[in-house]
C-alpha positions as CSV (number, residue, x, y, z in Angstrom):
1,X,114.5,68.8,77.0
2,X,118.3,67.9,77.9
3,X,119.1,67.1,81.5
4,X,121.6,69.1,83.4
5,X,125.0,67.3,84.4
6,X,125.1,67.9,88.0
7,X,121.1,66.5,87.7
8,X,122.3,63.4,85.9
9,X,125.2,63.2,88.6
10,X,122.7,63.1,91.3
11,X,120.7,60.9,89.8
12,X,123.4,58.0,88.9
13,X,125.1,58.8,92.6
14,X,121.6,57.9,94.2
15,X,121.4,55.0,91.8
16,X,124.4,53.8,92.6
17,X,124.1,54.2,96.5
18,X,120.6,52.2,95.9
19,X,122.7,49.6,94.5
20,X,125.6,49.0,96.7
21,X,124.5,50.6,99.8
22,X,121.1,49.1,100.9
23,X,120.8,47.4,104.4
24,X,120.5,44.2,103.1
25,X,124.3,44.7,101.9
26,X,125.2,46.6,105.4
27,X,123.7,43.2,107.3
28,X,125.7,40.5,105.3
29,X,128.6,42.2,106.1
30,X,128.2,43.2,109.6
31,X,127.1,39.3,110.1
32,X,129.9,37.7,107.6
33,X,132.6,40.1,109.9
34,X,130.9,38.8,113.2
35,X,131.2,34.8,112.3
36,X,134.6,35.7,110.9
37,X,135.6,37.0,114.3
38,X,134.3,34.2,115.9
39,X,136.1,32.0,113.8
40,X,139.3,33.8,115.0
41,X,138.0,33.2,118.7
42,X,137.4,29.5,118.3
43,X,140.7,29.1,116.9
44,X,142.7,31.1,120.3
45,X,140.5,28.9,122.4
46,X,141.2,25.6,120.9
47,X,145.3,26.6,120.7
48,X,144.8,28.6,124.6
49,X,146.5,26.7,127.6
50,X,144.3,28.7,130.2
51,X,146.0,27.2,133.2
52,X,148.9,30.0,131.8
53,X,147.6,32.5,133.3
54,X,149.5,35.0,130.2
55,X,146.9,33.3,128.1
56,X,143.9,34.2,130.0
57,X,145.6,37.5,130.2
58,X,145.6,37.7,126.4
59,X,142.4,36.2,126.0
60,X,140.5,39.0,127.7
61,X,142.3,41.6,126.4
62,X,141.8,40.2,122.8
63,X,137.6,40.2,123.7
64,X,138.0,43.8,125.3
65,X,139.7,45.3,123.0
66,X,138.1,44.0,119.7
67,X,134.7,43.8,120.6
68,X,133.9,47.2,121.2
69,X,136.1,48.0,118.6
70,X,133.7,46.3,115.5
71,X,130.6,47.1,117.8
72,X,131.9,50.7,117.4
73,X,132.4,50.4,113.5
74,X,129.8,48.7,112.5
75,X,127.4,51.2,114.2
76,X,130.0,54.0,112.7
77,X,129.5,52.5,108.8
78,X,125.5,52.2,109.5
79,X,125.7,55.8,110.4
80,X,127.6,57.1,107.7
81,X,125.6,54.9,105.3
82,X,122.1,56.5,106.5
83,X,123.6,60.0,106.7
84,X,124.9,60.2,103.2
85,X,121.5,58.3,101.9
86,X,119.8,61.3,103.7
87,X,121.9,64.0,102.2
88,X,121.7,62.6,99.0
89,X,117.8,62.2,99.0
90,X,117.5,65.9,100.4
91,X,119.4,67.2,97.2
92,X,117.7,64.8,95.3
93,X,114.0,66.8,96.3
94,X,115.5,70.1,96.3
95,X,116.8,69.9,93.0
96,X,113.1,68.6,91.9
97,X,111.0,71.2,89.1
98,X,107.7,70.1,90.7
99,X,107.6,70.3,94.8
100,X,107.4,66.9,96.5
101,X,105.4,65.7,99.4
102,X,107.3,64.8,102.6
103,X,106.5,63.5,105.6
104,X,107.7,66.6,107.7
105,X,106.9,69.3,105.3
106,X,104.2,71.8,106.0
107,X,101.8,72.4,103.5
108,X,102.6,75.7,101.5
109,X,99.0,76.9,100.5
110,X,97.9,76.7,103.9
111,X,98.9,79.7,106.7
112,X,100.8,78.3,110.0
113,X,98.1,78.1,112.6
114,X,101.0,79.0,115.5
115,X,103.2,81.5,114.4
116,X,105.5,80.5,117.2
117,X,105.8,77.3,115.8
118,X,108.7,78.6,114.2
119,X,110.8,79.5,117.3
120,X,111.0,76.1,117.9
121,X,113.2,75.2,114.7
């Protein structure tokens, strides 16, 4: 039995985000860009005359402006990275011949004990 293309598609773009987009990868870089900055913090302290009160002035701007700014994008990529994982697992199981078991899913041969249960989605 031949395999659809769009099938195959999915498959090798799950594969691929298995590959490249685990957490483990998502960590080392979060943590490599965090010592990086701090790297680039050392350095402005060590070269900083802080009796000039323009280099305080920059100093504190530099940690109020960046810091929430990779706080913000690290949070952003983790996000995106989960979201499209999700999306990509969901077509993944919908495209499936045989139904799969999931976590939320309720059981097709059995009736809904509340029918109201379903106002609630």
């Amino acid at each position: 039995m031949t395999e659809l293309p769009s099938m195959t598609a999915r498959r090798n773009a799950l594969d691929r985000f298995d590959r490249y987009g685990s957490e483990r990868t998502f960590q080392v870089v979060w943590l490599s860009l965090i010592a990086l900055f701090m790297v680039f913090i050392w350095g402005f302290v060590q070269l900083a005359d802080f009796s000039n009160r323009v280099h305080v002035l920059i100093f504190w701007s530099l940690l109020s402006t960046y810091v929430p700014m990779v706080i913000g994008l690290s949070l952003l990529w983790g996000h995106v990275s989960r979201s499209t994982r999700l999306v990509l697992k969901a077509l993944d199981l919908a495209t499936r011949k045989e139904p799969a078991e999931t976590a939320g899913a309720p059981d097709r041969y059995r009736p809904e004990t509340d029918p109201k249960s379903r106002l609630w989605l």
